[in-house]
C-alpha positions, 0 to 999 in steps of 0.5 A: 873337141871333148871337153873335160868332163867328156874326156874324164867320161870317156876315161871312165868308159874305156877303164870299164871296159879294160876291166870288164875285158880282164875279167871276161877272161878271169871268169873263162878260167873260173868256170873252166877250174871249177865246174860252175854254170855261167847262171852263177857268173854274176854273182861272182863278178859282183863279188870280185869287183863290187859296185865300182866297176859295173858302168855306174849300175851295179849289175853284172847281168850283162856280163853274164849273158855275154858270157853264155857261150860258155854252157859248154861241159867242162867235166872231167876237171878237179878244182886246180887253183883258186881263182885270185883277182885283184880288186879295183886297187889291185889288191888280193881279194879271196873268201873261204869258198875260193880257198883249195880244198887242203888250205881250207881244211889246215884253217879248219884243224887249226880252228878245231885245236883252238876251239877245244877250250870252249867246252869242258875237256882234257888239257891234253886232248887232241883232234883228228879229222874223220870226216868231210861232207857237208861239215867237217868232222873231228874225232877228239881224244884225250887220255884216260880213254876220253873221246868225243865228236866235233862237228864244225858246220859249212858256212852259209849252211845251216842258220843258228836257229837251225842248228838249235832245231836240229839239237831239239828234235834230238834231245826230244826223241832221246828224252821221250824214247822214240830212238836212241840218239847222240848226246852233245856237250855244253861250252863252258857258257852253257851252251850247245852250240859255240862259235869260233874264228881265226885269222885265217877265218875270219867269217867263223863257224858254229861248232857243236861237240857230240859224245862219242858213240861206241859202235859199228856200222852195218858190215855192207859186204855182208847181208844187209836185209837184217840192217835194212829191215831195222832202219825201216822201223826206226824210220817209222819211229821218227815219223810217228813222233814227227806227227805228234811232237809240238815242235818249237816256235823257233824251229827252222830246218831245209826242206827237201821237196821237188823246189829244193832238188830242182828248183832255181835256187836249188840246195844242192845247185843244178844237176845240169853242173854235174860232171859229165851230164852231155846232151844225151844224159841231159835230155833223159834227165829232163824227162825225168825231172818232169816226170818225178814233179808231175808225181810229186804233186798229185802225191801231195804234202799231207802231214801223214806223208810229208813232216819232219825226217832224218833225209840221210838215214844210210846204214852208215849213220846206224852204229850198233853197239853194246848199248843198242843201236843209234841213228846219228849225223842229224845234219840234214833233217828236215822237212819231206817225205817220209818215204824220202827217208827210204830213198836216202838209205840207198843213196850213191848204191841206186843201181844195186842189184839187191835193192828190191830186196832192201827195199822189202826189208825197209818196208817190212820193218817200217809196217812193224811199227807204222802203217803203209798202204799199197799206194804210198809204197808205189811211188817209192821209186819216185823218191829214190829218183828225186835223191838220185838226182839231188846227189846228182846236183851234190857231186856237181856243187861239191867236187872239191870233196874226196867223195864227190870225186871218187863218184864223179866220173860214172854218176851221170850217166848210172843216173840216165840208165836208172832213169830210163828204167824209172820212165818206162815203169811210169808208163806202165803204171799210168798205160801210157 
């Protein structure tokens, strides 16, 4: 016979378990929808349900593993609907990460509308989206031929000091004349960074408003050894002034070495999520990884290799104009390699025929202005591997961008081939 405090136990148990049940099935759908590893699974039930429904120790590990099962590749598969639960009262639970891409992107116009106020601009200024990645970017007109670019930042991405880091290494390659670089807005506060929300989102973005910069990018149908040649200089450029330059006590920005690409809690997630990576791809990826960490630490992080770089330096962000030409979108500088900058001009175009020839043309321009020797510019397939599998793990984090779709189907395996070829130059080298 169970005495009260039995039954209301086992009650209790039995509640846990019809939850645990519906949200083994919850989680089955969520990872199916969304492309997610099953290692991200805890932390998703926590957010869920919380404490209040673990059993008493607040640890979903044990849901997790029970679902392991499920390390199966699910590719193949845009984001269809955002996963809704309700919570242990039965309310709608859903935070801006769960939200479907176009929802999202309303709340962000609305936000961008609303938040012209805070800086100086015309009353009858209007905002149109321009472009989505990382943040999502507005092109802001007004008459009198006014325009301006507005930046609202991802959440959870970069930390205030962050962004404050990134705004000084500008002004500070602006004002000493190492590039030409894009000027930004102070509010109506003096500052240059704002924050603002909305009811529909209520956690906030930071927000900075750039000038506009007249230009246009390098013509990629065209011949872009000339383009190619100038990113290498204006990449040295940088560099050398990343060695000299006394950067602020605040200063904070991500690093992209071999942890951040392959490492557990890596910035982009595991490329092992990205679409279409099966057991083939996956086992030369493998070898690949082991290979590029291998190099990367017997090349070392001196500071005359490893310091503060742009890390998205593409012939895109380079707009040449009647001014000059301009490197923008300092989004994700940070601490690496210098000849990381390299690897990133070509990102998503790895496997182009021409890329000896842009390679040689990058060095060309990069010895115009700062030393090279035979041995650094060896390894540089190592790093074009290291951003070929980074944007690997992008595509696989961000599938809900246009960009990542549009890439998907075919990356993986353009990946594994690129890497075959990559391994067998290695055994080259070292004879093996």
């Amino acid at each position: 016979m169970l005495t009260r405090g039995k039954a209301e136990s086992r009650q209790r148990q039995n509640s846990c378990l019809t939850v645990l049940g519906d949200l083994r099935a919850a989680v089955i759908r969520w990872v199916r929808e969304n492309l997610r590893h099953p290692k991200t699974v805890a932390c998703y039930c926590k957010r869920l349900y919380g404490r209040s429904h673990t059993c008493g120790n607040g640890n979903w590990h044990g849901v997790a593993t029970g679902l392991s099962s499920l390390n199966q590749n699910w590719f193949g598969k845009a984001p269809k609907t955002a996963l809704t639960v309700g919570g242990p009262k039965g309310e709608q639970q859903m935070s801006t990460v769960d939200l479907p891409l176009q929802t999202l992107l309303g709340y962000l116009q609305k936000l961008a509308e609303q938040s012209l106020s805070l800086w100086d601009v015309p009353e009858d200024a209007v905002v149109r989206l321009i472009n989505i990645s990382e943040n999502t970017t507005y092109l802001v007109e007004a008459s009198q031929g006014y325009k301006a670019i507005l930046r609202i930042h991802r959440k959870n991405y970069h930390s205030l000091r962050a962004i404050e880091s990134e705004l000084a290494w500008l002004e500070a390659l602006g004002r000493e004349k190492v590039i030409r670089t894009p000027d930004y807005y102070l509010g109506r506060n003096s500052c240059a960074f704002q924050f603002g929300k909305t009811n529909a989102l209520i956690d906030g973005r930071f927000m900075v408003l750039f000038h506009f910069v007249d230009g246009n990018a390098p013509d990629e149908s065209l011949d872009m050894t000339y383009g190619f040649h100038a990113l290498g200089a204006i990449a040295a450029r940088c560099h050398d002034h990343a060695i000299s330059w006394a950067k602020p006590t605040y200063f904070e920005r991500l690093t992209w070495d071999a942890e951040a690409v392959f490492g557990p809690a890596a910035t982009w997630g595991n490329w092992r999520d990205a679409p279409l990576v099966d057991r083939d791809i996956a086992k030369v990826l493998e070898e690949v990884e082991k290979t590029v960490c291998a190099r990367l630490a017997a090349f070392g992080k001196a500071s005359e290799r490893f310091n503060l770089i742009h890390a998205d330096m593409r012939l895109a962000n380079l707009l040449v104009g009647q001014e000059g030409t301009r490197l923008i979108d300092f989004d994700d500088c940070g601490h690496g390699w210098f000849l990381y900058d390299f690897a990133a001009s070509i990102s998503f175009i790895e496997d182009d025929p021409r890329i000896p020839a842009f390679k040689d043309a990058w060095v060309r321009g990069y010895r115009s202005i700062r030393d090279l020797n035979a041995e650094d510019e060896a390894e540089i397939e190592t790093f074009i591997m290291l951003r070929r599998m980074a944007l690997l793990a992008w595509i696989g984090s961000h599938i809900e961008a246009p960009e990542a779709q549009k890439l998907a189907p075919e990356f993986a395996s353009v990946t594994a081939k690129i890497g075959k070829l990559y391994l067998e130059q290695c055994k080259m080298l070292t004879g093996n």
